[in-house]
C-alpha positions, 0 to 999 in steps of 0.5 A, spaced: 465 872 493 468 877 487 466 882 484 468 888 480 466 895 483 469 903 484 474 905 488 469 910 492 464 905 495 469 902 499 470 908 500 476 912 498 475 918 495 484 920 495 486 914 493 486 913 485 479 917 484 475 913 479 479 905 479 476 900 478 476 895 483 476 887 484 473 886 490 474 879 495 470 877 501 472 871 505 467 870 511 467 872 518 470 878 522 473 879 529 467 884 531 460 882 532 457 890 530 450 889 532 448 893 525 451 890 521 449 890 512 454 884 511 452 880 517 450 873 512 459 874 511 462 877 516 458 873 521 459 866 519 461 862 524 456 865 529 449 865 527 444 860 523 443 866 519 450 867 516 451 860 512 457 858 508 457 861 501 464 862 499 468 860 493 476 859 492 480 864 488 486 863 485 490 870 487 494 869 480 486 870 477 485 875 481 490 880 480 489 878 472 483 881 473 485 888 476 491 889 471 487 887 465 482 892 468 488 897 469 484 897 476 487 894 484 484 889 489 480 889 496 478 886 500 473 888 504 465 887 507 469 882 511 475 883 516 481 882 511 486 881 517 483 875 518 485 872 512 492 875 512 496 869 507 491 872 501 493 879 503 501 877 502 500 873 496 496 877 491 501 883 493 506 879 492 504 878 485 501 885 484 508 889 485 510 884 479 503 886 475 503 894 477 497 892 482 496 895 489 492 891 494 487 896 498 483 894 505 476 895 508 477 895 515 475 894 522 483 896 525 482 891 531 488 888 530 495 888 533 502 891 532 505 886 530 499 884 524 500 892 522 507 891 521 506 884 517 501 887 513 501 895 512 508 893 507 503 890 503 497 894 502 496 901 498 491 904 502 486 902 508 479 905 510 478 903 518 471 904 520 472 908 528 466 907 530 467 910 536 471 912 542 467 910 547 470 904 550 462 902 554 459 904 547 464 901 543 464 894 546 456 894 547 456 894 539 462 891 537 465 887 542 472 889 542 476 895 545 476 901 541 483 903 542 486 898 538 483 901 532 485 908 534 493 905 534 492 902 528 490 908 524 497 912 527 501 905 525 499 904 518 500 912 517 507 911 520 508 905 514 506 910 510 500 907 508 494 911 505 489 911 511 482 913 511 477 913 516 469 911 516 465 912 521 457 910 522 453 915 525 448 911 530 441 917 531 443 918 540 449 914 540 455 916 536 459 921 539 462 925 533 466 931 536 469 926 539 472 922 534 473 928 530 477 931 535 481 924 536 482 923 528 484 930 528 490 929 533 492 924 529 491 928 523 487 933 521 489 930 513 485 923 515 479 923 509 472 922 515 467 919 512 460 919 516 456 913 514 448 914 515 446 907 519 441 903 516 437 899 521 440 893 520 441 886 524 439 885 530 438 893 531 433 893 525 428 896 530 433 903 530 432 909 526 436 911 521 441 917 521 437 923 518 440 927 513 441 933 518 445 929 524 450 927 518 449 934 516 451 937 523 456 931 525 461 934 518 460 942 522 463 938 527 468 934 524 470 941 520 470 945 527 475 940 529 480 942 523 479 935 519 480 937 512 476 933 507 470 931 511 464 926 506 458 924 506 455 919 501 449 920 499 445 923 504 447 931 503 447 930 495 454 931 491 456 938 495 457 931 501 462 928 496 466 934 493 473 934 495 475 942 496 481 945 496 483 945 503 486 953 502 482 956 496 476 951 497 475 950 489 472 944 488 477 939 486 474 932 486 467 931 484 462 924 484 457 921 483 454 916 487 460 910 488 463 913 481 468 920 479 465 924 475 470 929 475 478 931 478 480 936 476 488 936 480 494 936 477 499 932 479 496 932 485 495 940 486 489 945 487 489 948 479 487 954 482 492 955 488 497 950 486 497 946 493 498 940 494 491 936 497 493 930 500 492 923 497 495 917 493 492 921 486 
């Protein structure tokens, strides 16, 4: 599958602010999350429910695409390491077209993938859904660590990463993951996706507007700079701020920029440098 969206709703919000993006998704993925929104894709191969619907693409088109568009490509809704021999061709034919690759992932992968594929990539989202190894394999079926390793190995490429996280109502320990990002850096954009029953948890709640509210408290008491939430908290949960002066530099809309305000970069108010590939 192929289609044309924003950047912000893979979501990067200090990558490129208002890109567009050519997006691919291959069927299947190496976790099993029991709430999964794109299990028809990801679970190919696993259950009735997840049929064959993909097409063949030509990389060469693809990236067409995105340069007409002035855009990049990614892959996402489905694991993109899975697919690695695509990630390497369209950045192969990207560099010569001015077009960066980008990832949606679960960052269950080894050292020796990181190594193959981080060169390749602009930037990756790394869904951390936990950092409970019991909760973490009960709902996705792999080790939690992994992930963790991951998101210091792309870093160490030199790769711009940003970490998503779904906030599942008495599961999801967020100070906890807050705490563990902000060891690795307090500069790594969170971003805390409201779970929407789904899957085989269509049973479940769906996380209130004042869990997410209360889940960003703590990922900002942990010293994590640019702390997000989509759509539950209204625009003030998309806002990038100036981590020194607290000016608002970013500002969007629902999966689209409205405003950015930076200057190469820097805060027009203080002049700091806020992190990101701007």
């Amino acid at each position: 599958m192929a289609h044309v969206d924003p950047v912000e709703r893979k979501p990067f919000f200090h990558y490129r602010p208002g890109t567009p993006t050519v997006t691919l998704a291959a069927p299947g993925c190496s976790f099993r999350c029991h709430y999964c929104v794109n299990h028809r894709m990801s679970q190919y191969g696993r259950d009735q429910e997840s049929p064959w619907t993909a097409h063949p693409v030509d990389t060469g088109d693809i990236v067409a695409q995105a340069s007409a568009l002035g855009g990049c490509v990614a892959l996402s809704y489905t694991e993109p390491s899975l697919a690695p021999e695509m990630t390497l061709d369209l950045a192969r034919q990207g560099k010569e077209a001015g077009v960066d690759v980008v990832w949606k992932s679960n960052g269950f992968l080894t050292r020796a993938a990181i190594d193959l594929c981080a060169p390749a990539l602009a930037a990756v989202n790394i869904d951390l859904k936990s950092v409970n190894e019991v909760s973490h394999r009960r709902f996705t079926g792999g080790s939690a660590r992994p992930v963790i390793d991951a998101i210091r190995a792309f870093r160490e490429h030199g790769t711009w990463v940003e970490v998503s996280t779904p906030l599942i109502p008495n599961v999801t320990d967020a100070e906890r993951i807050a705490q563990v990002l902000a060891e690795i850096s307090t500069d790594i954009p969170w971003h805390l996706v409201r779970f929407t029953p789904a899957y085989r948890m269509r049973g479940q709640d769906p996380t209130s507007p004042s869990a997410l509210a209360a889940a960003a408290d703590l990922g900002r008491a942990a010293g994590l700079k640019y702390v997000y939430v989509e759509r539950a908290l209204g625009e003030a949960g998309r806002t990038t701020r100036c981590p020194s002066c607290d000016f608002p530099v970013v500002r969007r809309k629902v999966w689209s920029l409205d405003e950015n305000r930076l200057v190469a970069g820097r805060c027009p108010d203080c002049g700091i440098l806020v992190e990101g590939r701007w």
